[in-house]
C-alpha positions as CSV (number, residue, x, y, z in Angstrom):
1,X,148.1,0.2,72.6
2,X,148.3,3.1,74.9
3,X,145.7,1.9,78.1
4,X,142.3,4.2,78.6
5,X,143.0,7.6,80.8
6,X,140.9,7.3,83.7
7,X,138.3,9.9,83.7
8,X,137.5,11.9,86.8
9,X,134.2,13.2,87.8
10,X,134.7,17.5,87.9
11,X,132.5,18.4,90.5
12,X,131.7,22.2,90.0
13,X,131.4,23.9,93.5
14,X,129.6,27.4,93.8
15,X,131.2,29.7,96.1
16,X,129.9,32.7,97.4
17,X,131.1,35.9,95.0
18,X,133.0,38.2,97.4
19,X,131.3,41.1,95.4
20,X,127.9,39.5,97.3
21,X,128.3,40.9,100.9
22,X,128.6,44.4,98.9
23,X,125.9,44.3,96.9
24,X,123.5,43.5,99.9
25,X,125.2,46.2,101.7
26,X,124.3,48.6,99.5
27,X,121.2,47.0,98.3
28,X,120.5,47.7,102.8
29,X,122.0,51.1,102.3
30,X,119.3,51.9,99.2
31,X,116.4,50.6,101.6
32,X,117.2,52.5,104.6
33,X,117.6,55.6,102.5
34,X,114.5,54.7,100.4
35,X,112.4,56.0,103.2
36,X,113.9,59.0,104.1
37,X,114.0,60.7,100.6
38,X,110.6,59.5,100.3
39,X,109.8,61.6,103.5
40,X,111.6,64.8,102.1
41,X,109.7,64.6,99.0
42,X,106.6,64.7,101.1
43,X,107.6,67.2,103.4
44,X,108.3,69.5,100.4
45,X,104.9,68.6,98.9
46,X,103.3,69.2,102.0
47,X,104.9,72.7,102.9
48,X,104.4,74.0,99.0
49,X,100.7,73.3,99.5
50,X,100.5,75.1,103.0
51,X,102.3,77.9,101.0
52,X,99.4,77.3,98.3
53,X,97.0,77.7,101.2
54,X,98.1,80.9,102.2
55,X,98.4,82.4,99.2
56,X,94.6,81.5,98.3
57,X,93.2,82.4,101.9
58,X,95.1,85.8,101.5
59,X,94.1,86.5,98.1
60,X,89.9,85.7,99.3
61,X,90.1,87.9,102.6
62,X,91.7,91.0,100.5
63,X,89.0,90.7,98.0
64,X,86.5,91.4,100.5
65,X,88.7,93.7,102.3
66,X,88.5,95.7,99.4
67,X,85.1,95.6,98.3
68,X,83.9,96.6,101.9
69,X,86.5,99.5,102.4
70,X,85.8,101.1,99.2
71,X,82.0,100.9,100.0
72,X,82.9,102.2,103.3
73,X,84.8,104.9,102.5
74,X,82.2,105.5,99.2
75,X,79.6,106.7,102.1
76,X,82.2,108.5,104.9
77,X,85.1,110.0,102.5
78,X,87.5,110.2,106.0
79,X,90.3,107.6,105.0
80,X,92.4,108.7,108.0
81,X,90.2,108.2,110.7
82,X,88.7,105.1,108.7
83,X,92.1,103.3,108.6
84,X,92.6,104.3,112.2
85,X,89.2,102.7,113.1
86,X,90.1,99.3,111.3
87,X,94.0,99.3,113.1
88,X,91.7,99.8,116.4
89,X,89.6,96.3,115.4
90,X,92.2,94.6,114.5
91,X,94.2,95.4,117.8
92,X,90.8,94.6,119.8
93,X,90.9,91.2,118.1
94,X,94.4,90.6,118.9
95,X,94.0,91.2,122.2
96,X,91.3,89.1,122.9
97,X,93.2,86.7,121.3
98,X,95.8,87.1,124.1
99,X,93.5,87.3,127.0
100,X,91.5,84.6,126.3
101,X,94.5,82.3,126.1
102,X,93.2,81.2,122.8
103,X,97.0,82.1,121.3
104,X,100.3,82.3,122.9
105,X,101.5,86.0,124.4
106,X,104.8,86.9,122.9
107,X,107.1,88.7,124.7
108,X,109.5,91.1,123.3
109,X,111.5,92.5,126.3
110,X,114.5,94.9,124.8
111,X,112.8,94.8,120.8
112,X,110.0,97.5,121.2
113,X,112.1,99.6,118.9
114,X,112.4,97.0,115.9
115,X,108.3,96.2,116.5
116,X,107.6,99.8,116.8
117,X,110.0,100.8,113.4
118,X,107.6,98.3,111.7
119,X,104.6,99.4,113.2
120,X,105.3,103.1,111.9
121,X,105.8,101.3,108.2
122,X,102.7,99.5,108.5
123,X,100.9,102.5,109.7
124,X,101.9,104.6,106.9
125,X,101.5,102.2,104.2
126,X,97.9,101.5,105.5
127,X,97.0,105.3,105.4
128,X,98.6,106.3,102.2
129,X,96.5,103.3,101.1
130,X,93.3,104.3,101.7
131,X,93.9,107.9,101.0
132,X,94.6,106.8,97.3
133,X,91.4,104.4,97.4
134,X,89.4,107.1,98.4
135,X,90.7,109.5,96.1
136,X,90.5,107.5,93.0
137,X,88.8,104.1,92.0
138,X,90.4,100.7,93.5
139,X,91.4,99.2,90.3
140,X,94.1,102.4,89.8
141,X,95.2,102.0,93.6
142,X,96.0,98.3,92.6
143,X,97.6,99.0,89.3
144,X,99.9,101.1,90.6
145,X,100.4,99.0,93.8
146,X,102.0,96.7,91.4
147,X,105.3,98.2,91.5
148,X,105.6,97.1,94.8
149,X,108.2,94.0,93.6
150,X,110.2,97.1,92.0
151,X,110.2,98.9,95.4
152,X,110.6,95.6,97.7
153,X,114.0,93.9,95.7
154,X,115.1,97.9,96.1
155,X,114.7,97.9,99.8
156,X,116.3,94.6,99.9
157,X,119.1,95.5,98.3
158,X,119.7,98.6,100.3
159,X,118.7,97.4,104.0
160,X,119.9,93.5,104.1
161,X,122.5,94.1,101.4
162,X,120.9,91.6,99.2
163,X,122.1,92.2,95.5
164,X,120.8,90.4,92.6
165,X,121.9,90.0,89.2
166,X,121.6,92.5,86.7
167,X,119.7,90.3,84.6
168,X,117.3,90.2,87.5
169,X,116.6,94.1,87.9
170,X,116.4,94.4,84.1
171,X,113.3,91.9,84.4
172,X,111.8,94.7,86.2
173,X,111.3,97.5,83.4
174,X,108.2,95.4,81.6
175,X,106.6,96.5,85.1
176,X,107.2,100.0,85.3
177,X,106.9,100.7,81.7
178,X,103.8,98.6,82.0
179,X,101.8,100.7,84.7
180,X,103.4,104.0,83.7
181,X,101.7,103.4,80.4
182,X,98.3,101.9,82.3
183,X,98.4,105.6,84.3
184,X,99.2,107.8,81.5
185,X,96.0,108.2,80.4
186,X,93.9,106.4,82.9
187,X,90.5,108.3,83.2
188,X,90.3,108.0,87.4
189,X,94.0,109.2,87.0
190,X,94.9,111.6,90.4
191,X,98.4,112.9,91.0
192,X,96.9,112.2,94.9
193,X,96.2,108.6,94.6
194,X,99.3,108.1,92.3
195,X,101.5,109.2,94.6
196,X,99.8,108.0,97.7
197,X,100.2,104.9,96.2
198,X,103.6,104.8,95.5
199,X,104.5,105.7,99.1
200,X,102.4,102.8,100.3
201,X,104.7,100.3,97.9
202,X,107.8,102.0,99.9
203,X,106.2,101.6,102.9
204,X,105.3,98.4,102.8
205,X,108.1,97.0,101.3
206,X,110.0,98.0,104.5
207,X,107.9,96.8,106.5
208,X,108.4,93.4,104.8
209,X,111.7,93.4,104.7
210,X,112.2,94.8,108.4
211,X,109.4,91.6,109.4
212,X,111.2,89.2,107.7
213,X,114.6,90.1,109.4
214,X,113.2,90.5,112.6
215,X,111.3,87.0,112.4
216,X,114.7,85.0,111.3
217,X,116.6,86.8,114.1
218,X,114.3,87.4,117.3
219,X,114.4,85.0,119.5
220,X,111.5,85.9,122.0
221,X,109.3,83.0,123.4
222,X,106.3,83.1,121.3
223,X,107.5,85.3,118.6
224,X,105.1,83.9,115.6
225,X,104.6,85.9,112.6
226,X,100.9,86.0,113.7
227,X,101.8,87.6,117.5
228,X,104.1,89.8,115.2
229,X,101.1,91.3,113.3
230,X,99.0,91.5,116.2
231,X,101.9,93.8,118.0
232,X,102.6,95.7,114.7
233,X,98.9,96.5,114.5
234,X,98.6,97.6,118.0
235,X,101.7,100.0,117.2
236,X,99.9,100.8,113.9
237,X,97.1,102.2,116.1
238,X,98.7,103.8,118.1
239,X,100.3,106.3,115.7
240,X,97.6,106.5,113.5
241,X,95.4,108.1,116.3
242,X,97.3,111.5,116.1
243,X,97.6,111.6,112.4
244,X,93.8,111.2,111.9
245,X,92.9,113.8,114.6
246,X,95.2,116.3,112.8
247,X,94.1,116.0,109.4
248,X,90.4,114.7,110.0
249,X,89.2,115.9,113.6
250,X,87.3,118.8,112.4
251,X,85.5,117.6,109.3
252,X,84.8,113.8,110.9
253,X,81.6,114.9,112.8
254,X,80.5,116.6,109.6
255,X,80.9,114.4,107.3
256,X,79.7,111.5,109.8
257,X,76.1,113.0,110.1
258,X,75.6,113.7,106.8
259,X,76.7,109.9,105.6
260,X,74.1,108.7,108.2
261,X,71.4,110.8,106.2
262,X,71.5,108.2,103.4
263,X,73.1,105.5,105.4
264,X,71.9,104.1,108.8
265,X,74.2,104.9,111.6
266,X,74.3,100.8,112.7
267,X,75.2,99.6,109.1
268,X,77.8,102.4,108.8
269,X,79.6,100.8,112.0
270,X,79.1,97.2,110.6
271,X,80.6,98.1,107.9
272,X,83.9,100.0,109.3
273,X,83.8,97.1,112.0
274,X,83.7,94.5,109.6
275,X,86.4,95.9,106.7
276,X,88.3,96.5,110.3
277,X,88.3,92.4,110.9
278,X,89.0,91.4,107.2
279,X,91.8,93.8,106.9
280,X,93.5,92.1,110.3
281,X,92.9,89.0,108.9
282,X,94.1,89.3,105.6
283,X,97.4,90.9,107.0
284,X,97.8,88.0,109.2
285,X,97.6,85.4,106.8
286,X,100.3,87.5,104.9
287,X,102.5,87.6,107.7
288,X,102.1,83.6,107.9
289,X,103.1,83.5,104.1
290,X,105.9,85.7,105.0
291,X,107.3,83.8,107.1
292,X,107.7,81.0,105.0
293,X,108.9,82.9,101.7
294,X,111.1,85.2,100.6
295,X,110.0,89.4,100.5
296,X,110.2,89.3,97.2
297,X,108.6,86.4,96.5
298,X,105.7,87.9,98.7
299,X,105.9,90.9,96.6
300,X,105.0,89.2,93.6
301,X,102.2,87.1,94.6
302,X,101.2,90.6,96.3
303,X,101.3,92.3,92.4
304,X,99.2,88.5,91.5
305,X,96.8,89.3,93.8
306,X,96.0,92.6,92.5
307,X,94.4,91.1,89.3
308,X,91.8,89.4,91.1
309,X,91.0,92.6,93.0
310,X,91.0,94.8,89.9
311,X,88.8,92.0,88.4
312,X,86.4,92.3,91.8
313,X,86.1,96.2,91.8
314,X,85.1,96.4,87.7
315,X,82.2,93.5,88.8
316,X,81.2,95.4,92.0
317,X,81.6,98.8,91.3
318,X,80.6,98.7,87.6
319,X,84.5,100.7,86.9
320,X,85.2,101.2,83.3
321,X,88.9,100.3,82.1
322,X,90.4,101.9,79.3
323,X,91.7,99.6,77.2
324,X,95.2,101.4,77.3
325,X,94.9,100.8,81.0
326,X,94.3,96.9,80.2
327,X,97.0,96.7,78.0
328,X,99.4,98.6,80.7
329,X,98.5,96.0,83.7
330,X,98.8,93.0,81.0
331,X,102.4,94.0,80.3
332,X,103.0,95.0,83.8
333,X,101.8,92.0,84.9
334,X,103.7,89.9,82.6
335,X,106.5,91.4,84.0
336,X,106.4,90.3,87.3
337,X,105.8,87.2,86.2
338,X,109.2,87.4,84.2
339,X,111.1,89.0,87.0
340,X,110.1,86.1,89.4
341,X,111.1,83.0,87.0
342,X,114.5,85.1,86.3
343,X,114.9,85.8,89.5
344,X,114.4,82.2,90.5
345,X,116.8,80.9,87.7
346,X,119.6,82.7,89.0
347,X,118.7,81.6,92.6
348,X,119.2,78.5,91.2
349,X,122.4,78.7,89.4
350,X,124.2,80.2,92.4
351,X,123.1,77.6,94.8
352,X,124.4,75.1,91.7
353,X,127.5,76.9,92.0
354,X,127.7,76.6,95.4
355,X,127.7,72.7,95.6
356,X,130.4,72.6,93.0
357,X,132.6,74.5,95.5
């Protein structure tokens, strides 16, 4: 009889895993990251809604703008030396601005040339604006304004070299089929307003473009998109002066005494003075928008805008809108709402592309 195998006690001994220190590492790595992706998500949330803010404060001060120009120029039909008037408020503003200290001079030693080049577009666009609002009702002005993505992704393309994708321009013919049917038989339709209008949207889609270029290159002390505006206004005035003396000098007495017959002369002057301040102010709020998008993407929210305006002046002004017309800015509309999300698809896929590289 084989003797009993002495049993041993197995003592089972824990050791650390070697995959532990790793796993804590990253776990450490994940913590310290935790926060900073956190702050980028807020960061992004915070700069879309100053975008937001923008857009809304832009979209409230050109509403009045609009009203009170159109009533303005309604009782003095002198669009030339009405814009000039409002460039001259807004430059006054501007200025006291400066000399108050309440904002930053820029300087722009050796770049009067670019500022000036912008101030010329801004001073055209304004007055082939209001010479089309005051020879036609502000709800066509506006629906042909609304080609103004078509003219700006042009101008982009030609002046910063910026091609897009095919896809991208073809978005684009909803919008000019859609306001070329809107005008065709529009019953405030005027071949003067029409094409008044359509040199505004060329206008001022170089003037975007030459802003935005000279905003992500300048590097002036105090170059904001704000002291931007207030320069390009001060230019705008400038040249407007000459151009309203030569095509309104003579009739401007005239037609000033016999608009204070119905109107009194104090209320006429609140009235330029105060369509003057809105129309700095909305500009400036645009230029801050611009600054943080691209001019396309300003475009677009520009042709947006115009539907609450249209909206405002049929409320105001009692306008009546063919229902052609309706149909026309629908689809037009539409449009730009298409050409922005394709636009912004393909934005996307290149930038895809790009990491993959």
């Amino acid at each position: 009889m084989a003797p009993p195998r002495p049993t041993t006690k197995q003592t089972k001994i824990l050791l650390p895993s070697p995959e532990a220190p790793a796993t804590a590492e990253v776990a450490e790595i994940t913590t310290e990251k935790s926060p900073n992706i956190a702050t980028t998500n807020t960061d992004s949330i915070m700069r879309r809604l100053k975008i937001g803010s923008y857009f809304a404060l832009w979209y409230a001060l050109n509403i009045v703008y609009n009203v009170l120009n159109k009533k303005v120029l309604n009782q003095l039909p002198t669009p030339m030396t009405v814009g000039s008037m409002q460039f001259g408020v807004g430059s006054l503003y501007a200025s006291l601005l400066w000399t108050l200290r309440l904002r930053a001079r820029p300087a722009f030693v050796g770049e009067s040339t670019d500022i000036q080049a912008i101030g010329i577009f801004h001073c055209i666009g304004q007055l082939f604006t209001m010479m089309s609002l005051g020879a036609a009702s502000v709800s066509f002005t506006h629906l042909v304004k609304a080609l103004e993505p078509f003219f700006s992704a042009l101008v982009s393309a030609l002046v910063l070299q910026k091609w897009m994708k095919p896809q991208v321009y073809a978005s684009l013919i909803p919008v000019v089929a859609g306001v070329g049917y809107a005008c065709l038989k529009e019953r405030s339709f005027s071949w003067i307003a029409f094409s008044t209008a359509m040199g505004s949207n060329a206008a001022f889609a170089l003037r975007a473009v030459r802003s935005k270029s000279y905003l992500s290159n300048s590097l002036q002390k105090n170059m904001t998109s704000a002291n931007l505006f207030g320069l390009v206004t001060i230019m705008a005035f400038v040249f407007s002066i000459p151009i309203a003396l030569a095509l309104e000098g003579t009739s401007f007495l005239s037609l000033w005494s016999r608009a204070t017959e119905t109107v009194p002369a104090m209320q006429l002057m609140r009235g330029i003075f105060l369509s003057g301040l809105f129309h700095y102010l909305n500009n400036e709020v645009m230029y801050l928008a611009l600054s943080n998008v691209h001019p396309v993407t300003l475009a677009v929210g520009n042709t947006m805008k115009r539907v609450f305006i249209m909206v405002a002046s049929v409320i105001v002004f009692q306008t009546a809108v063919s229902l052609q017309a309706g149909v026309g800015a629908a689809i037009g509309i539409l449009g730009v709402l298409l050409y922005s999300l394709t636009k912004q698809h393909y934005e996307r896929l290149e930038a895809l592309e790009k990491k993959t590289k």
